[in-house]
N, C-alpha and C positions, 0 to 999 in steps of 0.2 A: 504494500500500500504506500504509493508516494504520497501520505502525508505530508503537510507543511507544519509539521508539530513546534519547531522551532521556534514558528514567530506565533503561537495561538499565544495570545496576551488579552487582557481586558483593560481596557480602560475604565477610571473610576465610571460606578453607575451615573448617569445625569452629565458626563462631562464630556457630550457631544463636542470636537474640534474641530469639527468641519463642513464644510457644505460643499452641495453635488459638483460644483468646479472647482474645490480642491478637490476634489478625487480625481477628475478626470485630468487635472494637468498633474500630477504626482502619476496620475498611472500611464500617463502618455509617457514623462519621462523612462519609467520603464521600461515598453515594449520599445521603446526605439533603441534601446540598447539589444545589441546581438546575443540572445541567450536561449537555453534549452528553456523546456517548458516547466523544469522544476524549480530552475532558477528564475525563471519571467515570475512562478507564483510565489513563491518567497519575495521576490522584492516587490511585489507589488500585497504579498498581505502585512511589510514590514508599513507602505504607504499608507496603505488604509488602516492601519490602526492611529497609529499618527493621525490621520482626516477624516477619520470616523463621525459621519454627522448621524443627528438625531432622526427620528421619525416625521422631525417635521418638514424633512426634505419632500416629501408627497402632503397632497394634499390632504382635506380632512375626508373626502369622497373614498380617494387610492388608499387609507389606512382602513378603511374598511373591509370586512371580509366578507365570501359569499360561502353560505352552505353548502352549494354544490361543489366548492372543492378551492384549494389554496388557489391566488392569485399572481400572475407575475404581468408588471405593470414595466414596459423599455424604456429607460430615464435616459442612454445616452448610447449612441452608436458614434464610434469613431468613425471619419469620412474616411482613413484608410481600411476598416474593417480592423483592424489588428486587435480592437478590443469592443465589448458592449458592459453598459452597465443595467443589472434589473432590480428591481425589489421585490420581493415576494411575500405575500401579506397569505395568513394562515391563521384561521378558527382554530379553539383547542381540538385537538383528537387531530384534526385535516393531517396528511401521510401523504408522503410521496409514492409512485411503484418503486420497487430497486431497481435501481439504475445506474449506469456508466455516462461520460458525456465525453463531446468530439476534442475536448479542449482543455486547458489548465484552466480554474476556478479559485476566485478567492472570494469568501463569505466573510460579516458583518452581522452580528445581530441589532438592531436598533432598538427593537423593544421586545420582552416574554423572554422565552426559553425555548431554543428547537433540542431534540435529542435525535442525533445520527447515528446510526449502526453502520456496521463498514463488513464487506463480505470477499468472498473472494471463491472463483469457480474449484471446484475442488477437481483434481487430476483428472478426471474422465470428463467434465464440464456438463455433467449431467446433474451437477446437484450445487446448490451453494454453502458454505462455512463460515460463519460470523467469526469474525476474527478481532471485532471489537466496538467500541461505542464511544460516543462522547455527547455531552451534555453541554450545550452552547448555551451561555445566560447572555444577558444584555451588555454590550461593549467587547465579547471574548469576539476576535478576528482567526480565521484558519484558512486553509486551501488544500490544494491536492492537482498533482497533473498526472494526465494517465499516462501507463498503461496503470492497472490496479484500483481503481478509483469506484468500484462498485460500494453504494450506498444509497440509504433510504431516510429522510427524515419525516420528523413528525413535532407537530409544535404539542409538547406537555405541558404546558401552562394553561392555566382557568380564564385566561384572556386573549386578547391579537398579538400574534407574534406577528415582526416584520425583521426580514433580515435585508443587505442589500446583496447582490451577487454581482462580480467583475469576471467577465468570462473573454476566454484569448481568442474571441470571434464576433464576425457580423451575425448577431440574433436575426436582427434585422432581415434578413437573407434567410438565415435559416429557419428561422421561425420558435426556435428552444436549441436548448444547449442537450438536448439528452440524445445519445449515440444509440444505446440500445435500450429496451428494459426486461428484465430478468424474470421469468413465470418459471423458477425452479423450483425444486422443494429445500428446505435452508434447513441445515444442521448444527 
């Protein structure tokens, strides 16, 4: 699992630093520099914790959630594509499928708590193996570039969770950041 465990940090609770263009020029600087995708997301979850803005970067409508399932709302597409930024707004219980994605990923919690489990195809890839979790509260910053990056979240808090997500592609284009999703049996 290419984790970016190195730089998951939190910032104090309430001590939002930044707004949606600090992020995006902190993560432009970034991708313009030449690097593999495990180093693009390290230096870019070292920026976004450093710029880490509140929830009030969306409006009062976008921090809303819908019953029918988590929200992801496109704050920002770089005109070269090399990066997009989302936010994704999530009811208590709302779950992701398990899934992989086309590209290196750095996540933001802004408000609540998601909880990620992390998996991985076991030898024959006819089944999957939990090979770990984690528990994101508000301010903790992480990422992951693939290969290994299969995972599932789920907002465990009794209210709106919103995180922000910085991903190493045009969404815009592609439409979501998810490569495959996984309908194995998990062990």
């Amino acid at each position: 699992m290419a984790i970016v465990g190195s730089v998951s940090a939190t910032a104090s609770p309430g001590s939002a630093t930044g707004s949606l263009s600090d992020v995006v020029h902190a993560v432009r600087g970034v991708t313009a520099q030449d690097g593999n995708w495990e180093l693009t997301s390290r230096l870019a979850a070292e920026q976004l914790r450093r710029h880490l803005p509140g929830p009030e970067i969306l409006t009062g409508d976008q921090r809303e959630g819908d019953p029918a399932g988590y929200l992801s709302h496109l704050l920002h597409t770089e005109p070269d594509g090399s990066f997009s930024i989302v936010a994704m707004v999530w009811l208590p219980g709302q779950v992701t499928p398990v899934h992989d994605h086309v590209t290196w990923c750095v996540f933001g919690v802004l408000q609540g708590a998601e909880h990620e489990e992390l998996f991985a195809l076991a030898d024959n890839g006819g089944r999957l193996v939990r090979v770990g979790s984690a528990e994101n509260q508000t301010g903790q910053v992480s990422g992951f570039a693939p290969p290994g990056d299969i995972h599932r979240v789920r907002n465990i808090g009794r209210g709106v969770t919103i995180s922000l997500h910085i991903y190493g592609a045009d969404i815009s284009r592609l439409g979501c950041s998810i490569r495959r999703e996984y309908d194995l049996p998990i062990s």
